[in-house]
VMD Tcl script that draws the C-alpha trace (Angstrom):
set ca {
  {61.30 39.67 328.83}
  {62.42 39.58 325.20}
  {62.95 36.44 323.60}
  {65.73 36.36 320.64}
  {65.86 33.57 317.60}
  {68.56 33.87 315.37}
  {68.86 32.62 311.80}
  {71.47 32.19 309.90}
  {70.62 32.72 306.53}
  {71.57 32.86 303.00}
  {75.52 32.58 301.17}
  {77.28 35.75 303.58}
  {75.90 34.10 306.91}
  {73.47 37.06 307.83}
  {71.51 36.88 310.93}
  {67.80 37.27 310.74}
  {66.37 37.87 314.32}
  {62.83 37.08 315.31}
  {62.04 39.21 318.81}
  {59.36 38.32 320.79}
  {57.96 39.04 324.11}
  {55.01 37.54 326.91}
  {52.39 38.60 324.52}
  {53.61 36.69 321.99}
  {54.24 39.65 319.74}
  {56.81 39.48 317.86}
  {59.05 41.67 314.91}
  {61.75 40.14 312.47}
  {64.84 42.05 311.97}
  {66.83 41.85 308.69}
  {65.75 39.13 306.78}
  {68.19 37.50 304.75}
  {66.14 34.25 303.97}
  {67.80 33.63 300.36}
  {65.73 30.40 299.83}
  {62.01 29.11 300.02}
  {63.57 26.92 302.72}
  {65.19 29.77 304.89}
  {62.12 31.11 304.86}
  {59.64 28.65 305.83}
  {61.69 28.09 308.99}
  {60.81 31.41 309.68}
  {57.38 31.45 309.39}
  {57.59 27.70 310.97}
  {59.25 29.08 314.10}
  {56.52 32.20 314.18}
  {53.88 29.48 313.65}
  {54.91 27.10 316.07}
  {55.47 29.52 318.79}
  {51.91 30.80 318.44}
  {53.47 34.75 317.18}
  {52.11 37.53 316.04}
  {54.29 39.53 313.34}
  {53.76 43.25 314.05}
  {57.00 44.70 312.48}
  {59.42 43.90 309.65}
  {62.57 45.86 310.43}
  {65.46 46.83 308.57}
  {69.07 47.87 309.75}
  {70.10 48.72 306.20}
  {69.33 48.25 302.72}
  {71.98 45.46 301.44}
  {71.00 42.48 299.68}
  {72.38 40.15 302.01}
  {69.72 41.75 305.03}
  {66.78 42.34 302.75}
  {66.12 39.54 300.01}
  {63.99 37.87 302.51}
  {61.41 40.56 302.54}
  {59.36 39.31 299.75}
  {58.80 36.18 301.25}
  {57.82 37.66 304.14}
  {55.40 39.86 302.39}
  {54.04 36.81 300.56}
  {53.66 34.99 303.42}
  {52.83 37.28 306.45}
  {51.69 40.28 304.77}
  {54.33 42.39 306.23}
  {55.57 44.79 304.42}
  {59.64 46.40 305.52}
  {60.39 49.38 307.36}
  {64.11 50.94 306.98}
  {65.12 54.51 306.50}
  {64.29 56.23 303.41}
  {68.27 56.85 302.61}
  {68.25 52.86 301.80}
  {65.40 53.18 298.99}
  {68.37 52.93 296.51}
  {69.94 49.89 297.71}
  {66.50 48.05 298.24}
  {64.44 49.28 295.42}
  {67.68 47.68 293.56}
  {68.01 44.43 295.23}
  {68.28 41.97 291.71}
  {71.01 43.53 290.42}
  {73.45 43.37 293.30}
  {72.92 39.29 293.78}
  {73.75 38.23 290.58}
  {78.07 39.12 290.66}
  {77.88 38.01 294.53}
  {76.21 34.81 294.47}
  {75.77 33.94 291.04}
  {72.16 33.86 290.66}
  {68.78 36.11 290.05}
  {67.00 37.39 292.98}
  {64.90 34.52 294.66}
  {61.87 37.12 295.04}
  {60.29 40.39 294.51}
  {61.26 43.36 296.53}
  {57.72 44.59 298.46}
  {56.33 48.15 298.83}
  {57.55 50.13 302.46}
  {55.22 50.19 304.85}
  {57.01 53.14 306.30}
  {60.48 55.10 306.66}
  {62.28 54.93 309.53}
  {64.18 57.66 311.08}
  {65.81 58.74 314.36}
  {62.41 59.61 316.24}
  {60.84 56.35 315.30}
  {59.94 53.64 317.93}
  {58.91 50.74 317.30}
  {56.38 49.16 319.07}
  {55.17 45.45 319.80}
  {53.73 43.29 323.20}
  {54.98 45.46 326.26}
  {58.13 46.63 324.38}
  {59.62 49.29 322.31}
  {62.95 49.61 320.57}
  {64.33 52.94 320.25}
  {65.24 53.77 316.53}
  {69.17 55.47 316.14}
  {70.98 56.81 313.11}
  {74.46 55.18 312.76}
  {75.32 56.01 309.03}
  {78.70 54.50 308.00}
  {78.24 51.12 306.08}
  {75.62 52.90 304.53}
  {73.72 56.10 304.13}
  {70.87 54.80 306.50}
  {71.94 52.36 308.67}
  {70.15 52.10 311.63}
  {70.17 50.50 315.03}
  {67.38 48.71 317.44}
  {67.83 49.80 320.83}
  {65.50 48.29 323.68}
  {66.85 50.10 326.70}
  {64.61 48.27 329.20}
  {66.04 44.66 327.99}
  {69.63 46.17 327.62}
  {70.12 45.22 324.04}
  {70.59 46.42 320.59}
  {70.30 45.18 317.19}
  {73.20 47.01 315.09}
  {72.82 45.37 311.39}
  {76.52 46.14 310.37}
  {77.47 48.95 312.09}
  {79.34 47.09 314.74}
  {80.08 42.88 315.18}
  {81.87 41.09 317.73}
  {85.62 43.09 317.93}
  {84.66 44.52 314.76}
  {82.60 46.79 312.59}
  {81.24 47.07 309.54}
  {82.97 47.85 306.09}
  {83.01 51.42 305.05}
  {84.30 50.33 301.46}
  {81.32 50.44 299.72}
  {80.04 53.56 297.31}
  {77.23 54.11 300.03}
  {79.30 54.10 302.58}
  {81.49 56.65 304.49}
  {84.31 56.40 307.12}
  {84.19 59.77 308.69}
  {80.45 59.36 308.98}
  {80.78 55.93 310.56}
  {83.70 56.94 313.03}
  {80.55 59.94 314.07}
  {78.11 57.12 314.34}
  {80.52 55.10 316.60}
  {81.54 57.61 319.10}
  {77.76 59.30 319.05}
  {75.84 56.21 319.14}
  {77.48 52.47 319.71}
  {79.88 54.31 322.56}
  {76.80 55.96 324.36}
  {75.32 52.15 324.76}
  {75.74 51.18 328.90}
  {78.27 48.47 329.30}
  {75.96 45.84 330.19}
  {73.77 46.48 326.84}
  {73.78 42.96 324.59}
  {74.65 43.62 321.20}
  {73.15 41.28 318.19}
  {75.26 42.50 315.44}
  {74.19 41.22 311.26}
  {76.69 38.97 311.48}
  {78.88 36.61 313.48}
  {77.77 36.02 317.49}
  {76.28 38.54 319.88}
  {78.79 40.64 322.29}
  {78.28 42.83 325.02}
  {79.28 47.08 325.53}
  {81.83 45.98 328.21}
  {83.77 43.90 326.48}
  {83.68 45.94 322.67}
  {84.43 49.02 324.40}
  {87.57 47.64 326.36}
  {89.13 45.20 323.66}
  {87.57 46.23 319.88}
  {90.29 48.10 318.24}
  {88.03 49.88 315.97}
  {86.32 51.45 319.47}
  {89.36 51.57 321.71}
  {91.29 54.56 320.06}
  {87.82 56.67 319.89}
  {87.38 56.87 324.30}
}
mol new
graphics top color blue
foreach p $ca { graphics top sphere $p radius 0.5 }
foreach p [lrange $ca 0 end-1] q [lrange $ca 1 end] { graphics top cylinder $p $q radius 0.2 }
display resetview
Protein backbone atom coordinates (compact mmCIF):
# COMPACT_ATOMS: atom_id res chain seq x y z
CA UNK A 1 0.00 0.00 0.00
CA UNK A 2 1.26 3.44 -1.00
CA UNK A 3 1.73 5.94 1.50
CA UNK A 4 1.27 9.80 0.32
CA UNK A 5 2.93 13.06 2.22
CA UNK A 6 2.10 16.20 0.88
CA UNK A 7 3.97 19.49 1.15
CA UNK A 8 3.00 22.55 0.60
CA UNK A 9 5.69 24.49 -0.54
CA UNK A 10 7.04 27.69 -1.70
CA UNK A 11 4.96 31.40 -2.65
CA UNK A 12 2.17 29.57 -5.45
CA UNK A 13 1.26 26.74 -2.81
CA UNK A 14 2.71 23.76 -4.93
CA UNK A 15 2.44 20.34 -3.63
CA UNK A 16 5.53 18.27 -3.31
CA UNK A 17 4.55 14.53 -2.75
CA UNK A 18 6.79 12.02 -1.06
CA UNK A 19 5.37 8.24 -2.09
CA UNK A 20 6.33 5.49 -0.25
CA UNK A 21 5.48 1.93 0.13
CA UNK A 22 6.15 -1.41 2.81
CA UNK A 23 9.69 -1.38 1.75
CA UNK A 24 10.20 1.84 2.73
CA UNK A 25 11.09 3.00 -0.75
CA UNK A 26 10.15 5.95 -1.54
CA UNK A 27 10.14 8.79 -4.77
CA UNK A 28 9.40 12.66 -4.43
CA UNK A 29 7.25 14.18 -6.97
CA UNK A 30 7.62 17.88 -7.96
CA UNK A 31 9.57 19.58 -5.61
CA UNK A 32 8.79 23.01 -5.03
CA UNK A 33 10.84 23.46 -1.72
CA UNK A 34 11.66 27.35 -2.31
CA UNK A 35 13.58 27.59 1.04
CA UNK A 36 16.42 25.75 3.05
CA UNK A 37 13.52 25.23 5.46
CA UNK A 38 10.98 23.61 2.95
CA UNK A 39 13.49 21.48 2.28
CA UNK A 40 14.85 20.11 5.34
CA UNK A 41 11.31 19.00 6.21
CA UNK A 42 11.66 16.96 3.40
CA UNK A 43 14.59 15.23 3.97
CA UNK A 44 13.41 15.30 7.87
CA UNK A 45 10.23 13.41 6.97
CA UNK A 46 12.44 10.85 4.56
CA UNK A 47 14.82 10.61 7.55
CA UNK A 48 12.51 10.07 10.18
CA UNK A 49 10.47 7.55 8.42
CA UNK A 50 13.57 5.42 7.83
CA UNK A 51 13.14 6.04 3.46
CA UNK A 52 14.96 5.29 0.82
CA UNK A 53 14.86 7.98 -2.17
CA UNK A 54 14.93 5.98 -5.43
CA UNK A 55 13.29 8.56 -7.82
CA UNK A 56 13.02 12.34 -8.21
CA UNK A 57 10.06 12.91 -10.51
CA UNK A 58 8.88 15.66 -12.46
CA UNK A 59 5.30 16.47 -13.88
CA UNK A 60 6.60 19.50 -15.73
CA UNK A 61 9.28 21.88 -15.96
CA UNK A 62 7.88 25.23 -14.14
CA UNK A 63 9.66 26.94 -11.53
CA UNK A 64 7.12 26.65 -9.03
CA UNK A 65 7.48 22.35 -9.31
CA UNK A 66 11.21 22.25 -9.83
CA UNK A 67 13.32 24.85 -7.69
CA UNK A 68 13.51 22.25 -5.08
CA UNK A 69 15.61 19.94 -7.12
CA UNK A 70 18.90 21.31 -6.19
CA UNK A 71 18.39 20.82 -2.74
CA UNK A 72 17.49 17.59 -3.27
CA UNK A 73 20.51 16.89 -5.29
CA UNK A 74 22.64 18.47 -2.56
CA UNK A 75 21.20 16.62 -0.07
CA UNK A 76 20.10 13.13 -1.37
CA UNK A 77 22.07 12.85 -4.40
CA UNK A 78 19.12 12.56 -6.58
CA UNK A 79 19.25 13.90 -9.53
CA UNK A 80 15.36 14.86 -11.62
CA UNK A 81 13.71 12.94 -14.16
CA UNK A 82 10.98 14.85 -16.47
CA UNK A 83 10.53 14.69 -20.18
CA UNK A 84 13.07 16.05 -22.39
CA UNK A 85 10.35 18.72 -23.96
CA UNK A 86 10.79 20.56 -20.35
CA UNK A 87 14.75 21.01 -20.75
CA UNK A 88 13.85 24.67 -21.69
CA UNK A 89 11.82 25.57 -18.83
CA UNK A 90 14.23 23.78 -16.27
CA UNK A 91 17.58 24.41 -17.70
CA UNK A 92 16.07 28.16 -17.27
CA UNK A 93 14.74 28.06 -13.84
CA UNK A 94 16.58 31.68 -12.40
CA UNK A 95 15.19 33.71 -14.73
CA UNK A 96 11.51 32.93 -14.37
CA UNK A 97 11.58 33.53 -10.27
CA UNK A 98 12.80 36.77 -10.19
CA UNK A 99 9.30 38.87 -11.87
CA UNK A 100 7.13 36.14 -9.87
CA UNK A 101 8.44 36.23 -6.50
CA UNK A 102 10.83 38.89 -6.40
CA UNK A 103 13.95 37.17 -5.70
CA UNK A 104 17.06 35.04 -7.32
CA UNK A 105 16.77 31.39 -7.49
CA UNK A 106 17.40 29.81 -3.94
CA UNK A 107 19.65 27.01 -5.72
CA UNK A 108 21.29 25.52 -8.64
CA UNK A 109 19.37 23.60 -11.18
CA UNK A 110 21.08 19.75 -11.19
CA UNK A 111 22.04 17.58 -14.21
CA UNK A 112 18.93 14.88 -15.47
CA UNK A 113 19.37 11.70 -14.50
CA UNK A 114 17.12 10.69 -17.32
CA UNK A 115 14.16 11.77 -19.78
CA UNK A 116 11.00 10.64 -19.30
CA UNK A 117 8.61 9.67 -21.90
CA UNK A 118 5.35 7.74 -22.47
CA UNK A 119 6.98 4.12 -22.18
CA UNK A 120 8.74 4.96 -18.99
CA UNK A 121 7.84 3.27 -15.61
CA UNK A 122 8.99 4.08 -12.79
CA UNK A 123 9.94 1.78 -10.37
CA UNK A 124 10.41 1.69 -6.43
CA UNK A 125 9.49 -1.07 -3.28
CA UNK A 126 6.71 -3.38 -4.87
CA UNK A 127 5.32 -0.52 -7.05
CA UNK A 128 5.41 1.08 -10.37
CA UNK A 129 3.78 4.19 -11.75
CA UNK A 130 2.93 4.18 -15.26
CA UNK A 131 4.43 7.29 -17.12
CA UNK A 132 1.54 9.28 -19.61
CA UNK A 133 1.92 12.20 -21.95
CA UNK A 134 -0.69 14.93 -21.18
CA UNK A 135 0.86 18.03 -23.03
CA UNK A 136 -1.27 21.18 -22.51
CA UNK A 137 0.19 23.44 -19.65
CA UNK A 138 3.25 22.61 -21.20
CA UNK A 139 5.07 20.86 -23.96
CA UNK A 140 5.91 17.84 -21.59
CA UNK A 141 3.72 17.53 -18.97
CA UNK A 142 3.38 14.33 -17.67
CA UNK A 143 1.31 12.23 -15.34
CA UNK A 144 2.08 9.36 -12.52
CA UNK A 145 -0.28 6.68 -12.83
CA UNK A 146 -0.14 3.65 -10.26
CA UNK A 147 -3.00 1.54 -11.53
CA UNK A 148 -2.72 -1.07 -8.75
CA UNK A 149 -3.22 1.77 -5.89
CA UNK A 150 -5.84 3.61 -8.13
CA UNK A 151 -4.12 6.92 -8.17
CA UNK A 152 -2.42 9.46 -10.22
CA UNK A 153 -0.18 12.28 -9.80
CA UNK A 154 -1.22 14.97 -12.60
CA UNK A 155 1.27 18.09 -11.85
CA UNK A 156 -1.08 20.72 -13.56
CA UNK A 157 -2.82 19.07 -16.02
CA UNK A 158 -5.94 18.67 -13.99
CA UNK A 159 -6.87 20.05 -10.02
CA UNK A 160 -9.86 19.66 -8.07
CA UNK A 161 -12.95 20.99 -10.67
CA UNK A 162 -10.26 22.44 -12.60
CA UNK A 163 -7.27 22.24 -14.86
CA UNK A 164 -4.36 23.73 -15.58
CA UNK A 165 -3.68 27.11 -17.48
CA UNK A 166 -3.02 26.82 -21.13
CA UNK A 167 -1.94 30.64 -21.21
CA UNK A 168 1.49 30.26 -21.13
CA UNK A 169 4.02 30.42 -24.42
CA UNK A 170 4.66 26.59 -23.74
CA UNK A 171 1.48 25.80 -23.54
CA UNK A 172 -1.37 24.78 -25.93
CA UNK A 173 -5.21 24.43 -25.63
CA UNK A 174 -5.99 22.12 -28.44
CA UNK A 175 -3.17 19.91 -27.25
CA UNK A 176 -4.44 19.96 -23.67
CA UNK A 177 -8.24 19.39 -24.63
CA UNK A 178 -6.27 15.89 -26.60
CA UNK A 179 -4.53 15.18 -23.37
CA UNK A 180 -7.85 15.43 -21.39
CA UNK A 181 -10.11 13.31 -23.39
CA UNK A 182 -7.02 10.70 -24.26
CA UNK A 183 -5.59 10.51 -20.92
CA UNK A 184 -7.31 12.15 -17.55
CA UNK A 185 -10.90 10.75 -19.10
CA UNK A 186 -9.48 7.12 -19.63
CA UNK A 187 -8.60 7.16 -15.62
CA UNK A 188 -11.42 4.52 -13.80
CA UNK A 189 -13.74 6.47 -11.62
CA UNK A 190 -12.46 5.30 -8.46
CA UNK A 191 -8.69 6.45 -9.42
CA UNK A 192 -7.42 9.26 -6.62
CA UNK A 193 -6.09 12.15 -8.22
CA UNK A 194 -3.14 14.33 -6.41
CA UNK A 195 -3.16 17.25 -8.65
CA UNK A 196 0.17 20.25 -8.21
CA UNK A 197 -2.01 22.18 -6.51
CA UNK A 198 -5.01 22.61 -4.23
CA UNK A 199 -6.52 19.10 -2.49
CA UNK A 200 -6.70 15.65 -4.02
CA UNK A 201 -10.11 14.56 -5.94
CA UNK A 202 -11.30 11.50 -7.28
CA UNK A 203 -12.32 10.37 -11.40
CA UNK A 204 -15.99 10.09 -10.23
CA UNK A 205 -16.56 13.15 -9.04
CA UNK A 206 -14.17 15.38 -11.87
CA UNK A 207 -15.75 13.53 -14.54
CA UNK A 208 -19.46 14.22 -13.38
CA UNK A 209 -19.15 17.93 -12.01
CA UNK A 210 -15.62 19.62 -13.57
CA UNK A 211 -16.79 21.84 -16.29
CA UNK A 212 -13.59 21.75 -18.06
CA UNK A 213 -14.27 17.62 -18.39
CA UNK A 214 -18.05 17.58 -18.57
CA UNK A 215 -18.56 19.01 -22.19
CA UNK A 216 -15.64 16.53 -23.55
CA UNK A 217 -17.92 12.84 -22.61
Amino acid sequence: MLKVKRFVCNPLQENTYVVSDETLDCVIIDCGAFSETEAKAIVGYIEENHLKPRHLICTHGHFDHVMGNGFMYEMLGLKPEYSELEQPLIGHVPPFIAPFLGTVSPDSVPPAQCYLDKDSIITFGSHRFEVQQTPGHSAGSLIFYCKEEKMAFSGDTLFRMSIGRTDFPESDSVDMEQSLRNVILQLPDDTVVYPGHGPETIMLEERQYNPYLSYLK
